[in-house]
Steps between C-alpha positions, in 0.01 A plus 500: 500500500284482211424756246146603366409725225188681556319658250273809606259653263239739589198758317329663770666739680839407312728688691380517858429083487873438275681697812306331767591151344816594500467581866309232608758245322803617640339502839392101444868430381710793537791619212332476153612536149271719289484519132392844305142558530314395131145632378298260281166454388245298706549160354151274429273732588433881466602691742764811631863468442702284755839580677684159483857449661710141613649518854735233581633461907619195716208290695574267839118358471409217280325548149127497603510734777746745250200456284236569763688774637477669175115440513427657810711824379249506258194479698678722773536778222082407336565261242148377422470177413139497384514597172617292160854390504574772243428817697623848635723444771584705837817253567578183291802302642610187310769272580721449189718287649665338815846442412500267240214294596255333285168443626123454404293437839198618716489806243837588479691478188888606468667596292186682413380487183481907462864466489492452122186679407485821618789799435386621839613258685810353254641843417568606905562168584827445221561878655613381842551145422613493134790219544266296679353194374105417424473204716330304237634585147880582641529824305606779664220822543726739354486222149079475585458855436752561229297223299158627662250661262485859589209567295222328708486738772552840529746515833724838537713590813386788693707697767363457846610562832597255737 
């Protein structure tokens, strides 16, 4: 069975929506892999801080419905889609990756790009996958975010109840 990395990243109601996309994912594909929990500044626009974590599990469906599964979390938990693409969020579930597939088609794009610009997303992902290798540049995660620039963001782990 494949394996997807999921990033989830949220700004309104932080907690509450983080635990029920935790729920919500493990009931769509059952055992999960959760990284720490990571705080960071809203990122292209101005707004409250987020809660950002990487969740890796197993899938048995194919990589658009993984992806569309993901999508209807979000709506199921009020993401609204209405607003600019940089936004406060309820839920926001991306798919990082799909094993090591590389793909750019009918809007979906993996290894996604956030991969190597955004500590949120690389600093939990080389936590719980940090011998694994970007699909695309063939370094490992844990190598990504030694060499990443830690200055950019402002990312801290916070201590949060699963």
């Amino acid at each position: 069975m494949p394996t997807i990395y999921i990033s989830l990243g949220s700004n309104i109601n932080k907690e509450q929506n983080t635990h029920a996309g935790i729920r919500a994912l493990k009931q769509a594909f059952g055992e999960l892999v959760l990284s720490s929990v990571y705080e960071s500044e809203a990122v292209g626009f101005t707004g409250d801080a987020f809660y950002n974590m990487v969740i890796a599990c197993q899938v048995n469906v194919p990589v658009h419905q993984a992806n569309q599964i993901l999508r209807d979390i979000e709506d199921a938990n009020g993401r609204d889609r209405s607003g600019p693409k940089f936004s406060s969020r309820t839920l926001d579930l991306d798919l990082l990756l799909y094993d090591d597939l590389v793909l750019d088609e009918n809007g979906l794009k993996l290894p996604r790009d956030e991969i190597l610009k955004n500590a949120f997303v690389l600093w939990p992902l080389a936590e719980i996958a940090p011998d694994l290798n970007h699909p695309e540049t063939g370094t490992s995660y844990a190598q990504l975010w030694s060499s990443f620039d830690k200055r950019k963001e402002s990312l801290k782990a916070i201590e949060f109840t699963f």
